[in-house]
C-alpha positions in Angstrom: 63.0 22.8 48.9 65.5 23.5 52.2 63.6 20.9 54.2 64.2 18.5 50.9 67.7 19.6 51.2 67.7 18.8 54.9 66.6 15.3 54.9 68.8 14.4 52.1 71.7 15.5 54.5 70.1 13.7 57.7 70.6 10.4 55.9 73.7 10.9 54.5 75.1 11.9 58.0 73.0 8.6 59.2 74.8 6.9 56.5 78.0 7.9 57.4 77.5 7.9 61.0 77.0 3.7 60.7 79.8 3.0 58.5 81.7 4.9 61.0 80.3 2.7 64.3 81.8 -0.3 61.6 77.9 -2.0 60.7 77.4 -4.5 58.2 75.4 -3.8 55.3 72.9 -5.6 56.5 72.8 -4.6 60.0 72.5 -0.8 58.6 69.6 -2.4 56.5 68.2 -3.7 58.8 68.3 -0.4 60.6 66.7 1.7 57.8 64.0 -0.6 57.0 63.0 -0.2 60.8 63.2 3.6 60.4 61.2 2.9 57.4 63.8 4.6 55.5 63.5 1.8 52.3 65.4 3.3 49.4 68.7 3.4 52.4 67.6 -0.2 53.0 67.3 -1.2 49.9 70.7 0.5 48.6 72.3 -1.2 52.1 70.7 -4.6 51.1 71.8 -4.7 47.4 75.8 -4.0 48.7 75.0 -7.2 51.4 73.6 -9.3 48.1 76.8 -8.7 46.5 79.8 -9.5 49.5 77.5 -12.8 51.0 77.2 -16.3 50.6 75.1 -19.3 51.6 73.1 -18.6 54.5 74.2 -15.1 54.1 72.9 -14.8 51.0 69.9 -16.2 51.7 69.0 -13.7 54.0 70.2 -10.9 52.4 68.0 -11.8 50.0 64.9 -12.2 51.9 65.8 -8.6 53.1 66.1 -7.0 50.1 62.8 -8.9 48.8 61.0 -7.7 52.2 62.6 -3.9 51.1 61.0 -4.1 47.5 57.5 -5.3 48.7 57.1 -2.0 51.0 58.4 -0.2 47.7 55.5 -1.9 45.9 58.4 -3.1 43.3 56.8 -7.2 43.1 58.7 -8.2 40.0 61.9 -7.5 41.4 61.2 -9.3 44.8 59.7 -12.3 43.3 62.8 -12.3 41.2 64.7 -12.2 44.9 62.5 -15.1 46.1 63.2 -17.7 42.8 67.0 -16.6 43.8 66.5 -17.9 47.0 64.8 -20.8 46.3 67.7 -22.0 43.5 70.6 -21.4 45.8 68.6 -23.5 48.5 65.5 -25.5 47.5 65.9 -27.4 50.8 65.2 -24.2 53.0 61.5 -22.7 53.7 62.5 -19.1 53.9 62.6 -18.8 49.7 59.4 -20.6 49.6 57.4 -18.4 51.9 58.8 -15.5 50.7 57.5 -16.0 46.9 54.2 -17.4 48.2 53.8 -14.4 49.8 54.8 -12.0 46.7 51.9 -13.9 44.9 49.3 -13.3 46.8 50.2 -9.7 47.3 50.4 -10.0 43.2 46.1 -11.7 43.3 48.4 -15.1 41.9 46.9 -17.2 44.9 46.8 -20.3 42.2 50.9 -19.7 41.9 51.1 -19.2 45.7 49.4 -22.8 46.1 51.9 -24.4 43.6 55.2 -23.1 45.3 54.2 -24.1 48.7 53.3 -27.6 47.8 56.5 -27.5 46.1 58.2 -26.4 49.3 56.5 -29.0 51.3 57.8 -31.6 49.4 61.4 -30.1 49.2 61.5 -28.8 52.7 62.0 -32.0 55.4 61.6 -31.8 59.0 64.4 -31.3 60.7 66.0 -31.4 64.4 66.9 -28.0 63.7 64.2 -26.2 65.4 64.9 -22.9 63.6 64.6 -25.0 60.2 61.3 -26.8 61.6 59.7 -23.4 62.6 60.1 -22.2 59.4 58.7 -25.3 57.7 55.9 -25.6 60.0 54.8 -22.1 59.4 55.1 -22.8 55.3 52.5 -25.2 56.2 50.6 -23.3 57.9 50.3 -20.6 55.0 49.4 -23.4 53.2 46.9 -24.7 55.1 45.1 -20.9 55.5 45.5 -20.1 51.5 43.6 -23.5 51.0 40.7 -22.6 53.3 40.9 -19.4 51.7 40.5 -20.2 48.1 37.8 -23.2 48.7 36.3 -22.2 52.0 33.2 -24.9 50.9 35.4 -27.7 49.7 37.7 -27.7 52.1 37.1 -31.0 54.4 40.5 -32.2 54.9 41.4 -32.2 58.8 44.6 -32.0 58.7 44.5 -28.9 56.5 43.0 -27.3 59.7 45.6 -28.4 61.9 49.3 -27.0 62.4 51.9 -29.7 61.8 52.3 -30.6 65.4 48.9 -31.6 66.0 48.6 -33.7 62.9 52.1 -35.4 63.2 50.7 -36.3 66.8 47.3 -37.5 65.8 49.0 -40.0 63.3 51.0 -41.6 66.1 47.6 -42.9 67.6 47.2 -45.1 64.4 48.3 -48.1 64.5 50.9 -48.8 61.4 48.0 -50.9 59.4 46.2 -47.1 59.6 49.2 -45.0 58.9 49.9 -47.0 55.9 46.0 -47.3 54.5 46.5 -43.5 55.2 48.5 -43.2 52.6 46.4 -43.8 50.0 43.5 -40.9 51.0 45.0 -38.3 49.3 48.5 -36.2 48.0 48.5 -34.1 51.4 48.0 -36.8 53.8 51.0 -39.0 51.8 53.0 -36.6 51.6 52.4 -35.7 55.8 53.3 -39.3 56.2 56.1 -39.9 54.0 58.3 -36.5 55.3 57.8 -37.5 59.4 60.4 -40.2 59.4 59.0 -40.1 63.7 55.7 -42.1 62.1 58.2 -45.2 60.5 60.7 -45.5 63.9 58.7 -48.6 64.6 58.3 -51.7 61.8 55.4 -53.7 62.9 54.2 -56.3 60.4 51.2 -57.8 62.5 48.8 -56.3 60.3 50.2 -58.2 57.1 48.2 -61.1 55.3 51.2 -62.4 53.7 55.1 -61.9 52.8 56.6 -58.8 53.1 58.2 -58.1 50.4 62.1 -56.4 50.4 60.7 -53.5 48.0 58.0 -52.6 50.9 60.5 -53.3 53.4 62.7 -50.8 51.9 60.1 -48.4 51.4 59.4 -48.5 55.2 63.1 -47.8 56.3 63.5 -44.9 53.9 60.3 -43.0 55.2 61.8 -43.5 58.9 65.2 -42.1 57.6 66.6 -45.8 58.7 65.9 -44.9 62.2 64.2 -47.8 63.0 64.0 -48.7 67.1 61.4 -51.5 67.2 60.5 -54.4 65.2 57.5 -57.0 65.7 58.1 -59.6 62.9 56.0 -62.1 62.4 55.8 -65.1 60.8 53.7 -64.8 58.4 55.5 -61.6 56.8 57.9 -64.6 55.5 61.0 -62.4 56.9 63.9 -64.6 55.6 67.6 -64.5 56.2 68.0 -61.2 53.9 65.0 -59.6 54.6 66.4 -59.8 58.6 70.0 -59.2 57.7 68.5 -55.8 55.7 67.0 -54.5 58.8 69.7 -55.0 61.2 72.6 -53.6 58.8 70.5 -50.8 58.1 69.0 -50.0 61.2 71.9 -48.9 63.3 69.5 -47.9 66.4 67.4 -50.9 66.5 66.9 -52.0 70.3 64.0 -53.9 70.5 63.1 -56.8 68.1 59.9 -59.1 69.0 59.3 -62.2 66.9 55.6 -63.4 66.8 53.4 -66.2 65.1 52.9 -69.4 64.9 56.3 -71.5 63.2 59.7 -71.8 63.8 62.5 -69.1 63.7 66.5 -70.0 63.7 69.4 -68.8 61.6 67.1 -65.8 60.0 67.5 -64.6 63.6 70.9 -65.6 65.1 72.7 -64.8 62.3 71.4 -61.0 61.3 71.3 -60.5 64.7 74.8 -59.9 65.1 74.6 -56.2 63.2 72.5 -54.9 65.4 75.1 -53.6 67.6 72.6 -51.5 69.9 70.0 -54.2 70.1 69.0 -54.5 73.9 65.5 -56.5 74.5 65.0 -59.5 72.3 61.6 -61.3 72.9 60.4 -64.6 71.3 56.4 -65.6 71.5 55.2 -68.5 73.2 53.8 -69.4 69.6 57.3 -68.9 67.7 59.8 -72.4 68.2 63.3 -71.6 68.5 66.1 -73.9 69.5 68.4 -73.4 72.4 71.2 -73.3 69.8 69.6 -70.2 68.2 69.4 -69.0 71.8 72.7 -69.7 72.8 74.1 -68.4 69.3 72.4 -65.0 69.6 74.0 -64.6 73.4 77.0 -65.0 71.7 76.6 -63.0 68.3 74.7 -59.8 70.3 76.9 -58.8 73.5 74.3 -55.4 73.5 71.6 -57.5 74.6 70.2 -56.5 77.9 66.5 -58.6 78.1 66.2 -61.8 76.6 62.9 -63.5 76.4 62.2 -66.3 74.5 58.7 -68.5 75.7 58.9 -71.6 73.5 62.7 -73.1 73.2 63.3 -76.4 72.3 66.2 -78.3 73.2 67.7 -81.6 73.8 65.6 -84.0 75.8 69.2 -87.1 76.4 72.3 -84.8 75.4 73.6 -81.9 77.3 75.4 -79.2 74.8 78.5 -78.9 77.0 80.4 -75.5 76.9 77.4 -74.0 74.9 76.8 -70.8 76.8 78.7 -68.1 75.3 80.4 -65.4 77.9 78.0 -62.7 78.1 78.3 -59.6 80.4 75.6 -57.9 79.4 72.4 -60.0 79.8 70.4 -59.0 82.9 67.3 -60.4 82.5 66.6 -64.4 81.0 63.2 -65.7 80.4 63.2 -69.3 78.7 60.2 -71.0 78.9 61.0 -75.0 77.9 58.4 -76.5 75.1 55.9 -78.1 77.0 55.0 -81.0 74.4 56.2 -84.5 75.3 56.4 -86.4 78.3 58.4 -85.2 81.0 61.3 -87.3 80.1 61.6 -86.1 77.1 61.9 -82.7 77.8 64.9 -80.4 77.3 67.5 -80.4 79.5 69.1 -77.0 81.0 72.6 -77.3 82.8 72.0 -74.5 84.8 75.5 -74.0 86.4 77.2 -73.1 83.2 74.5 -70.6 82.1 75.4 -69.4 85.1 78.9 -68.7 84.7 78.1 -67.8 81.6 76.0 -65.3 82.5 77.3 -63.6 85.8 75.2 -60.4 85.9 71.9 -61.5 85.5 69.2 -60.6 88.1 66.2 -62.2 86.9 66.4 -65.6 86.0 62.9 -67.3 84.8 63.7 -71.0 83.7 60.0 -73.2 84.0 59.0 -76.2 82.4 62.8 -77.5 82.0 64.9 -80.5 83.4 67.3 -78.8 85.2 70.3 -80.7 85.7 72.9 -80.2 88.3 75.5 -81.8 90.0 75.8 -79.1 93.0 72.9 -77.0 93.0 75.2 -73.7 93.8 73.7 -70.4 92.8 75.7 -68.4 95.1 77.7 -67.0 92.2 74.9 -65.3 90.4 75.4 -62.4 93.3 73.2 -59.7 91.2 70.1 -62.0 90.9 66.6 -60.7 92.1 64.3 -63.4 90.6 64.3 -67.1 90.6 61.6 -69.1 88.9 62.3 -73.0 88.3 58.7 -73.9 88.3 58.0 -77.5 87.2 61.6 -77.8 86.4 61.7 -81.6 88.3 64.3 -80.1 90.7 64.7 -82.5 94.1 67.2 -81.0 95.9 66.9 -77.2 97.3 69.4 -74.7 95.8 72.2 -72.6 97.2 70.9 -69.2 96.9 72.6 -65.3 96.5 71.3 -63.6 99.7 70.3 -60.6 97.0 66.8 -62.8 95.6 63.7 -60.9 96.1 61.3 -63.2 94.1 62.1 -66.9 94.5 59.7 -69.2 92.7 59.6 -73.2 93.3 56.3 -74.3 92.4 54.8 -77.5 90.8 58.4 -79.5 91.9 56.5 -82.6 94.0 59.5 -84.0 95.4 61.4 -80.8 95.9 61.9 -81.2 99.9 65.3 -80.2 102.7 65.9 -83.8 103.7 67.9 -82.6 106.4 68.4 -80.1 109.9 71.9 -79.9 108.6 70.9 -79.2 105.3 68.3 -76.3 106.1 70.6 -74.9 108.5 73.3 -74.8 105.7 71.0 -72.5 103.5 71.8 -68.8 102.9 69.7 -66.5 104.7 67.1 -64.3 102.3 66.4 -61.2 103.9 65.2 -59.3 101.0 62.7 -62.0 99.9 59.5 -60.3 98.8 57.6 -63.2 97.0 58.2 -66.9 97.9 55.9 -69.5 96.0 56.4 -72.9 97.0 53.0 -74.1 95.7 53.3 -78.0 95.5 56.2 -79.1 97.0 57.0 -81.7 99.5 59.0 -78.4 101.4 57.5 -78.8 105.2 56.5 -76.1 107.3 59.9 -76.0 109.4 61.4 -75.4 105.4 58.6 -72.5 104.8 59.4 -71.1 108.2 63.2 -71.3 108.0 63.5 -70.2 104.3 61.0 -67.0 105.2 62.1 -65.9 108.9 64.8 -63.1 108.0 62.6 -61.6 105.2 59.6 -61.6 108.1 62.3 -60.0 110.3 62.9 -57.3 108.3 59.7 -56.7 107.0 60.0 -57.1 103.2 57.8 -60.7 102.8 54.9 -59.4 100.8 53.8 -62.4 98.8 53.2 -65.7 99.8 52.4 -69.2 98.1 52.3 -72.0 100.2 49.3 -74.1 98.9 49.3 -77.4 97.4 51.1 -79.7 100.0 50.9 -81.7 102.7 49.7 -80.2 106.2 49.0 -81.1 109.4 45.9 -81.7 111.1 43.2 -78.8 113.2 44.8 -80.3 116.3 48.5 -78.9 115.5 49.1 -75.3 116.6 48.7 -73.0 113.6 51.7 -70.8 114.5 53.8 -74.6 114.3 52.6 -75.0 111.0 52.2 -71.5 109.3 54.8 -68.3 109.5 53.2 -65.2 110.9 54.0 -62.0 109.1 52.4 -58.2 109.7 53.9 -57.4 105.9 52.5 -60.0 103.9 49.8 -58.8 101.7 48.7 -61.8 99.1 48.8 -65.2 100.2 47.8 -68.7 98.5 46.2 -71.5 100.6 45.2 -73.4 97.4 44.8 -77.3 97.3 45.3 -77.5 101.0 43.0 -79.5 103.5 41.3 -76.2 105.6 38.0 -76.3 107.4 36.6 -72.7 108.3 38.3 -72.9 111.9 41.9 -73.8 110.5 41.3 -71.3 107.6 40.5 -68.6 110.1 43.3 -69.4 112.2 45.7 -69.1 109.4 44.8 -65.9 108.4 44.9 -64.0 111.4 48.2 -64.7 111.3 48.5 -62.0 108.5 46.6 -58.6 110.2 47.6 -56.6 106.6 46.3 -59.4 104.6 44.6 -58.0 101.0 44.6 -61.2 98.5 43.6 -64.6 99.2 43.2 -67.7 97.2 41.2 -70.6 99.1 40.6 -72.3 95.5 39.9 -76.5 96.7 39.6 -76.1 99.9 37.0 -76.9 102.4 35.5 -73.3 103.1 32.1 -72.6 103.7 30.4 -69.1 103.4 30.9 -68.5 107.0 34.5 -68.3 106.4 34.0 -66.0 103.3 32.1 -63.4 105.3 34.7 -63.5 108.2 37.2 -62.5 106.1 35.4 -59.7 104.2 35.6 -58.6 107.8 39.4 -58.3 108.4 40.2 -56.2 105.4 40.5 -58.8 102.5 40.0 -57.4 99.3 40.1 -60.1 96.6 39.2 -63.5 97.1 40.2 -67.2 94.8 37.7 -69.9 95.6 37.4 -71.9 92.5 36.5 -75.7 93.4 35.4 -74.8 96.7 32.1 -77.4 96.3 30.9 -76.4 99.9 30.5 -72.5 99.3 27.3 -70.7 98.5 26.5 -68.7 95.4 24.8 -66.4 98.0 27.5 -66.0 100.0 29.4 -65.1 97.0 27.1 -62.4 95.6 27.2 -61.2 99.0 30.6 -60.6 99.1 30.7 -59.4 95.7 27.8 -57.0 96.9 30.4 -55.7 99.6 32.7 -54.3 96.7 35.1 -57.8 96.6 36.0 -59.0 93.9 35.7 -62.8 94.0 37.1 -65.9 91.7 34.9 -68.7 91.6 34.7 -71.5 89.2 34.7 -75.4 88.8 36.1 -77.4 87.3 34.2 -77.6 84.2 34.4 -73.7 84.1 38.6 -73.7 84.5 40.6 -75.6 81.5 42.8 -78.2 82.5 42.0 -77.4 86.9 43.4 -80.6 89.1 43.8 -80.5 92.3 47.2 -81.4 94.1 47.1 -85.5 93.6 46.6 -84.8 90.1 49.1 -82.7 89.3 51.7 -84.7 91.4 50.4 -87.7 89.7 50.8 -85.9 86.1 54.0 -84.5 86.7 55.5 -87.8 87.7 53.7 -89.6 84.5 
């Protein structure tokens, strides 16, 4: 009886004692459960129930239902647990709590109901405290499952924690993700609460419209957090259907449009509420007009990278003025429609998409007729990349000294008719790739237009094929530049024996690539420059080559090109192409 007496005083003076140091109810609770004292804890909880609110609350309730299950007392602490889960029936803790109070109570059947309940109340969340507590809900889940049905239980997911199945579902494709769905409730309802799985709207996989219910469907499961779009086509996206995505999808930043058809004010007008929209691409099987093109500059000042690979424009009137002021563009791929006669192709003023465009430094404009009274690219003093293939172009351009890729190819009567005229040209001396691949440029042009890149080491790539050369008598450093830093070069559609060949390579000791395709190389050649280092070889059309020598070199670990003409779709050799481009 004394040592009854005793302890009854010990607490009180504990009691006391915290009240005095100024603790919280629930911080002396919390103290007395850990001393195992649970009736103090209990009484300390109860007064913390009463003066809390909201999260508070919450808490103070899972403490005092934590109190009663050590006191054995499960009616009250499931009553603690519904509390907790009516105050806040968005929050894990009440869910876990009661689930855990069944199954202490042999009501595993209960247990299963309220955390499927939770799961579907409870949604991921960036709050990592909150997602803890939701991942472990599932977890309990998960284990009660295996538990109840060890035999049945086949599910894989129901054997993985959250993390690992929220990760194995990104490896689907969206088709997947969405035939997903349909396996069972667990695996829908896994899908439908990880907006992460819906930030990307791809409708390749669709075999007709897209409907604006499914459409809708889609941006709700992603929480409208939408980044990337591939639309195609055929998903019949109209004017609405486009306008709904970019109004709603206020972190959209990269839209592709694919198929086969044509595409014009269902793009360039939605595309103005997409204020964060950066990389727009176009296929080379989607038609778009460069009035959509120059609308969307205009309408979207966020774009960064603009690629569209089939535009059709005008092929007798220039648009004047057209090309909106755009800061903000840094990269411009417009690949001209190739249909027609050349005459009739579109027409690109290039000057004023340069002014219109000041910052841009890549600038990839084949297949068009580029007009252009004073060929002056000076201005564009950020640009890196040049490519004007086929674009018709006679007269050599005035060029930033910043260009590192400069690409000229497949102009026939591009040529420097002048010393005056090539000594008037801005030196390149960052040039890393120069293609000059059928042109009427001679080898004083190469030479001049390539001497301060050589200089300061930076020439990598070269492409000087496909015109008109001098005879084996000339002196192959008259006729070729010599570099130490170029590593890929392009001798295509020249007129080489093996000598002249040889000759012309050695002029490159770090050579690695090499195309020879129509040329007049034998296998003697091919095994002399296995020899020095070369690593890939092009020799389609080369009529005087071995297949022996090629499996021998192939043998050697190089990989080798070599086809005819009946192999390669559409191959010509230089007259040809000259004599098709000036059809």
């Amino acid at each position: 009886m004394p040592s009854i007496m005793k302890k009854g005083s010990m607490k009180a003076k504990a009691k006391l004692s915290m009240k005095e140091q100024g603790l919280s109810a629930s911080e002396r609770g919390r103290q007395f459960y850990a001393q195992k004292d649970y009736e103090s804890a209990l009484e300390a909880f109860s007064e913390a129930v009463e003066c809390s609110t909201e999260h508070l609350l919450l808490n103070a309730l899972d403490n005092r239902a934590a109190t009663l299950e050590k006191l054995d007392r499960l009616r009250a602490a499931l009553r603690d647990a519904r509390r907790m889960i009516e105050i806040m029936p968005k929050f894990a803790k009440g869910y876990l709590r009661c689930g855990k109070i069944l199954q202490l109570s042999k009501h595993n059947d209960l247990a299963i109901q309220i955390y499927e309940r939770g799961l579907k109340k409870v949604k991921i969340s960036e709050d990592k405290t909150a997602d803890q507590h939701r991942v472990i809900l599932q977890d309990q889940h998960n284990k009660l499952r295996r538990a109840m049905n060890p035999k049945k239980t086949l599910d894989p997911l129901a054997y993985l924690p959250l993390e690992l199945a929220v990760m194995v579902c990104k490896h689907l494709s969206m088709r997947d993700r969405v035939i997903c769905l349909a396996v069972s409730r667990s695996w829908r309802h896994l899908l439908e609460h990880t907006p992460d799985l819906w930030t990307t709207l791809d409708t390749s996989y669709v075999k007709k419209g897209m409907s604006m219910k499914s459409l809708k469907i889609h941006l709700r499961r992603s929480k409208y957090t939408v980044d990337f779009a591939r639309i195609t086509i055929k998903a019949g996206f109209d004017t609405a259907r486009m306008h709904f995505l970019t109004r709603c999808c206020k972190e959209l930043r990269e839209l592709r449009i694919e198929g086969v058809g044509m595409i014009g004010e269902s793009l360039s007008e939605p595309i103005e509420d997409a204020k964060k929209l950066q990389i727009l691409y176009v296929s080379d099987k989607t038609e778009v007009s460069l009035g959509t093109v120059q609308s969307c500059t205009r309408k979207c000042q966020s774009i960064v990278d603009m690629t569209c690979l089939r535009v059709k424009g005008s092929g007798t009137v220039l648009r004047q003025g057209a090309w909106p002021k755009n800061e903000h563009v840094k990269r411009l791929e417009l690949h001209a429609d190739k249909e027609g006669r050349f005459e009739r192709r579109s027409q690109l003023d290039i000057i004023p998409l340069m002014h219109a465009c000041p910052n841009l430094t890549s600038a990839i404009l084949p297949q068009w007729r580029v007009m252009a009274t004073v060929f002056d690219l000076e201005p564009w003093k950020f640009l890196e990349t040049l490519d004007l293939t086929n674009t018709q172009i006679t007269q050599f351009p005035k060029l930033p000294a910043t260009l590192k890729h400069l690409t000229l190819a497949d102009n026939p009567l591009l040529t420097i008719r002048s010393q005056e005229e090539l000594l008037a040209l801005t030196a390149l001396p960052l040039l890393e790739t120069f293609n000059c691949h059928t042109t009427a440029l001679d080898a004083a042009s190469v030479m001049h237009i390539t001497s301060e890149s050589i200089l300061q080491g930076h020439l990598k790539k070269l492409y000087i094929g496909g015109r008109m050369n001098a005879d084996d008598q000339t002196p192959v450093e008259l006729e070729f530049p010599s570099s130490g830093t170029v590593e890929e070069l392009s001798l295509a559609c020249l007129h080489l024996t093996d000598r002249r060949a040889l000759q012309v390579v050695g002029l490159f000791p770090n050579l690695r690539k090499l195309d020879l395709s129509n040329t007049k190389i034998t296998g003697v050649a091919v095994k002399e420059f296995v020899g020095k280092g070369i690593t890939s070889l092009k020799l389609n059309e080369c009529d005087d080559i071995s297949t022996d020598a090629i499996e021998w070199a192939r043998g050697k670990g190089i990989s080798v090109e070599y086809k005819f003409p009946s192999q390669v779709a559409g191959a010509q050799g230089f007259a040809a192409r000259a004599a098709a481009s000036g059809s």
